[in-house]
C-alpha positions as CSV (number, residue, x, y, z in Angstrom):
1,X,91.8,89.0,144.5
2,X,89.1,86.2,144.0
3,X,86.0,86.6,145.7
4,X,83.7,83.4,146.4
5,X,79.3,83.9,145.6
6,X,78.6,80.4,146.7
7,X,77.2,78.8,143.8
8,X,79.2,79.4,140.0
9,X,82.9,80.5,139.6
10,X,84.8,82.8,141.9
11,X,84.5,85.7,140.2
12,X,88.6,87.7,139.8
13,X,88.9,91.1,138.9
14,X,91.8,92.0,136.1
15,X,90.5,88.2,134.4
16,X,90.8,88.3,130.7
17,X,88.1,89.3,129.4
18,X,86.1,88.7,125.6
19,X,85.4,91.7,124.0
20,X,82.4,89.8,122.3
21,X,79.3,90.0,124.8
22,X,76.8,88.2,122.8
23,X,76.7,85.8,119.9
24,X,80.3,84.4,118.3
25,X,83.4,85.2,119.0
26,X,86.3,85.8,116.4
27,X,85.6,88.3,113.4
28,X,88.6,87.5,111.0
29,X,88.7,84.9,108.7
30,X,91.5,83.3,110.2
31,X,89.5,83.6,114.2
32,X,86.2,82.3,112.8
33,X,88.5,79.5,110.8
34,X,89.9,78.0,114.0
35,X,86.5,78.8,115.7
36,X,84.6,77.0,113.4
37,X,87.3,73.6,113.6
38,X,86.6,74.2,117.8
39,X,82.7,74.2,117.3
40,X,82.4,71.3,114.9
41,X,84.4,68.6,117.1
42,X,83.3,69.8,120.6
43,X,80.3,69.7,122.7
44,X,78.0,72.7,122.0
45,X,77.1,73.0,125.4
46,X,80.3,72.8,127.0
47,X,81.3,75.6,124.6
48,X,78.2,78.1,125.5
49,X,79.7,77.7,129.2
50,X,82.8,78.1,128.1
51,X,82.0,81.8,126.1
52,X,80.4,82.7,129.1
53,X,83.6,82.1,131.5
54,X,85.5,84.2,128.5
55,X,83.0,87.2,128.9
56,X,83.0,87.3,133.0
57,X,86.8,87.5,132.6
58,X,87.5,83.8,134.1
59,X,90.4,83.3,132.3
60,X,93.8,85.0,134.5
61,X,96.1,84.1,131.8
62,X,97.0,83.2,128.8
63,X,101.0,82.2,127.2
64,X,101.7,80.5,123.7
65,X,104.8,79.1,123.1
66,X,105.9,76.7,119.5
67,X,103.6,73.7,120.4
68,X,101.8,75.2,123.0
69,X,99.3,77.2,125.1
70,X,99.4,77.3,128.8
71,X,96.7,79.2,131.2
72,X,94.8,79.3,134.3
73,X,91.0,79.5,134.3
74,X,89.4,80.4,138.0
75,X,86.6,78.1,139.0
76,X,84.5,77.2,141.8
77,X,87.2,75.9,143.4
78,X,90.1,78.3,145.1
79,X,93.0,77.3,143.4
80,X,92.8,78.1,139.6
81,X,93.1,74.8,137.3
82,X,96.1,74.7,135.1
83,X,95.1,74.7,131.1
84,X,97.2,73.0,128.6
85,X,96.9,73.1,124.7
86,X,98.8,71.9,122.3
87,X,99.3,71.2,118.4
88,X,102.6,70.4,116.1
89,X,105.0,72.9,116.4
90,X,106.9,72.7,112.5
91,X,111.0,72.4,112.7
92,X,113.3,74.5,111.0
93,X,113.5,72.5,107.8
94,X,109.9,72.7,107.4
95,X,109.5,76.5,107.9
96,X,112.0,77.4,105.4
97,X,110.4,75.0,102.8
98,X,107.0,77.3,103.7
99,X,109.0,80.5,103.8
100,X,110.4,79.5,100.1
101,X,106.8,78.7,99.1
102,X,105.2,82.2,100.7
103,X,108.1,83.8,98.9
104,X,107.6,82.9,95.9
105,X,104.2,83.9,95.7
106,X,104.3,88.1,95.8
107,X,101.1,89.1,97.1
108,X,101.6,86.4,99.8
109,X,104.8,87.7,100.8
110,X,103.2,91.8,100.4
111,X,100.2,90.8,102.5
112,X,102.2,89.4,105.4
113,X,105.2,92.4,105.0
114,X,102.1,94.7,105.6
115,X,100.7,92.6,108.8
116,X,97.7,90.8,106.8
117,X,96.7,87.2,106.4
118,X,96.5,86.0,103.4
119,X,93.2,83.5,102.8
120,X,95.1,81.8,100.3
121,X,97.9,80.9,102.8
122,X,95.8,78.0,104.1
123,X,96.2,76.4,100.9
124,X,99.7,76.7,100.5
125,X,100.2,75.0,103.7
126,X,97.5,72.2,102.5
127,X,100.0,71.8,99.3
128,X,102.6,70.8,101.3
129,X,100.9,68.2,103.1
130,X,100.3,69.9,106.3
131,X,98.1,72.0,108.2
132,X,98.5,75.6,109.1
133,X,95.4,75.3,111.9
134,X,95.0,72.1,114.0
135,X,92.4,69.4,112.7
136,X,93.6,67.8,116.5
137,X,94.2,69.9,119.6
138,X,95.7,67.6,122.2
139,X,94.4,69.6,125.6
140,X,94.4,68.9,129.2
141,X,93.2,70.5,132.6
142,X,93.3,70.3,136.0
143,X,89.7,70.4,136.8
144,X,87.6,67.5,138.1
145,X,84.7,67.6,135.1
146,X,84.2,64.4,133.4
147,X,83.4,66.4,129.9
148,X,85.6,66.9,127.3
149,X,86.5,69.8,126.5
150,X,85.2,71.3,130.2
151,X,83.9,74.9,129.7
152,X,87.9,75.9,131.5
153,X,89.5,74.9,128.3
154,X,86.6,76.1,125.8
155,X,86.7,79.8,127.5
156,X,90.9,79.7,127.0
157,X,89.7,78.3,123.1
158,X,87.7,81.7,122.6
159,X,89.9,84.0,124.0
160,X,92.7,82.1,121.8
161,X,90.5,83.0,118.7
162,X,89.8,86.7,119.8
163,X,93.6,86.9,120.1
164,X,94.6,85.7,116.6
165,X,91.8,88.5,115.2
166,X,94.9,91.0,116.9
167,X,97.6,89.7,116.0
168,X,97.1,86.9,113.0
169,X,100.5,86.0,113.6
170,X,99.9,84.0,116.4
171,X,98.6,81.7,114.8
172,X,101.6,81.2,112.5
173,X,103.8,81.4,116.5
174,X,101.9,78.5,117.5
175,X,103.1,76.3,114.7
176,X,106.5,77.3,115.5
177,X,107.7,80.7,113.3
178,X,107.2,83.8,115.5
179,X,106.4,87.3,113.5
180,X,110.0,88.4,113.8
181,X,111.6,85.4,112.0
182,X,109.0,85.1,109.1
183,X,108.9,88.9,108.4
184,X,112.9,88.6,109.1
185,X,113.3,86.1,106.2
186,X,110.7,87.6,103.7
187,X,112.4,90.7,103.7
188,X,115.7,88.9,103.4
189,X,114.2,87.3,99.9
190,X,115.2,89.5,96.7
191,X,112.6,92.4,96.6
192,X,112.1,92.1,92.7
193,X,108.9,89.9,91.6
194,X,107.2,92.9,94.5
195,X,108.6,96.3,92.8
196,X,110.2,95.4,89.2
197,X,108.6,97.0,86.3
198,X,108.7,95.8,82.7
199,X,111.5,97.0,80.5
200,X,109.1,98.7,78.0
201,X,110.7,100.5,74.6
202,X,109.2,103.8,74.9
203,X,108.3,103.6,71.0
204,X,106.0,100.3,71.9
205,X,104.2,102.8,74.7
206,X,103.3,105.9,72.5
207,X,100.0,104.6,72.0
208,X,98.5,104.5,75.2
209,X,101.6,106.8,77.6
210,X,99.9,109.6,78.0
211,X,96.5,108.1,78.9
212,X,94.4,108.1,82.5
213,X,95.7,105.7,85.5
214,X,93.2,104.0,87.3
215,X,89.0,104.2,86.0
216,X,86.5,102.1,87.2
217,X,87.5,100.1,84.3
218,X,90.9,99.1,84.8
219,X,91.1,97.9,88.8
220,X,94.5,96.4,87.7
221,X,95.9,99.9,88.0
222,X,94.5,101.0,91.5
223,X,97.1,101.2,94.1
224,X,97.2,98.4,96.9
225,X,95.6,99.1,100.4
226,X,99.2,97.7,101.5
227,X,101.7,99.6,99.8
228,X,102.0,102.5,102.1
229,X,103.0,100.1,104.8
230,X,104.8,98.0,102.1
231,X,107.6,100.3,101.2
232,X,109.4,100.7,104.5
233,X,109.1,97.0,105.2
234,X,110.9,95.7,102.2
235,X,113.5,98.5,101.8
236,X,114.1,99.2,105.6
237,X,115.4,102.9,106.0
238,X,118.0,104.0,108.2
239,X,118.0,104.7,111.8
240,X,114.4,106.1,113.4
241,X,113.0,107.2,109.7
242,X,110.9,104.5,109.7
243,X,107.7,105.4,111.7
244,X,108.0,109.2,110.3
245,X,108.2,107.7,106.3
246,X,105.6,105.3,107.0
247,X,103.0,107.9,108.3
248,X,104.4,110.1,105.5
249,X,103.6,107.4,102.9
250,X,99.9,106.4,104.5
251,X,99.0,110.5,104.0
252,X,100.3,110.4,100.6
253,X,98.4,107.2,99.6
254,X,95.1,109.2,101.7
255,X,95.9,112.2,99.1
């Protein structure tokens, strides 16, 4: 329960809390990406007030939807004010013109099978004329401060940011694909530009067959980070194997 001290907030217990306690928030590329939209449009001092609401746990919730983000942010005042963000949510058609586009691309598509962002997903969005994070955030709340944004909305901005460095597919959520329906479709998409290998004539390969994998030389040949995870995602195996072939796979790419 809320507990009044008379001069700042009414301090809640169980608030949402940053786990930054000092300097920025967000330590992803994709967090310090939307962080760094946030801090070069808004009022810097508005902002500090805001981080500081994030870290005392200010913030009681927190629910994105396509389109939207609604919270509540406890003041001075006893009722909570009511937090409203949103950006365009993409339709269907749009999606599946970027789901085409990410699946075309293989490391793309093998980055975000294996729960990564890819840096170069930005761009792909850019090439087809839109915007994967918001250059406009069209936000309202119910407080009485005359400045905009008030330090309610910036502390629900930073947790929002600390949020996408968990789960980078909130951000994707937000513009309307949910990680379910992306990773649905990408697995759907024929599994060959990921796992095909060349056709070689054995006779062209005598010359170099029997020679050393991966030196310090030849990165091209050192195994992906991602393919231990990568394996069960694109060819899904029956039942409950795949949690046991997964860890199986991560100790045999450790080995």
């Amino acid at each position: 329960m809320p507990w009044y001290d008379g001069g700042g907030p009414i301090r809640v217990e169980g608030g949402i809390k940053a786990r930054s306690r000092r300097g920025s928030i967000g330590s992803t590329w994709w967090s310090r990406r939307f962080i760094d939209i946030l801090e070069r449009v808004c009022d810097k001092g508005r902002l500090s007030r805001g981080r500081s609401y994030a870290r005392q746990g200010q913030v009681l919730s927190i629910d994105l939807s396509p389109g939207e983000v609604r919270a509540a942010v406890q003041g001075s005042r006893p009722d909570p004010y009511d937090v409203v963000v949103r950006i365009e949510a993409y339709d269907e058609e749009r999606w599946a013109a970027v789901e085409e586009s990410i699946g075309a691309q293989a490391v793309y598509r093998a980055k975000l099978l294996a729960g990564e962002m890819p840096h170069e997903i930005e761009e792909l969005f850019a090439a087809m004329g839109i915007d994967l994070f918001p250059r406009d955030l069209d936000m309202e709340c119910s407080c009485p401060d005359w400045g905009f944004p008030c330090k309610h909305l910036s502390a629900v901005l930073y947790l929002l940011a600390e949020s996408f460095d968990d789960d980078p597919f909130l951000v994707l959520a937000w513009r309307g694909r949910t990680r379910e329906q992306l990773l649905g479709s990408l697995a759907g998409e024929p599994a060959g530009d990921l796992l095909t290998v060349a056709d070689v004539p054995f006779a062209d390969r005598l010359a170099d067959f029997y020679s050393a994998g991966a030196t310090a030389h030849r990165p091209e040949r050192r195994p992906s980070a991602a393919a231990p995870d990568l394996l069960p995602r694109v060819f899904p195996p029956p039942g409950d194997l795949t949690g046991p072939l997964t860890a199986a796979y991560r100790r045999l790419g450790d080995a």
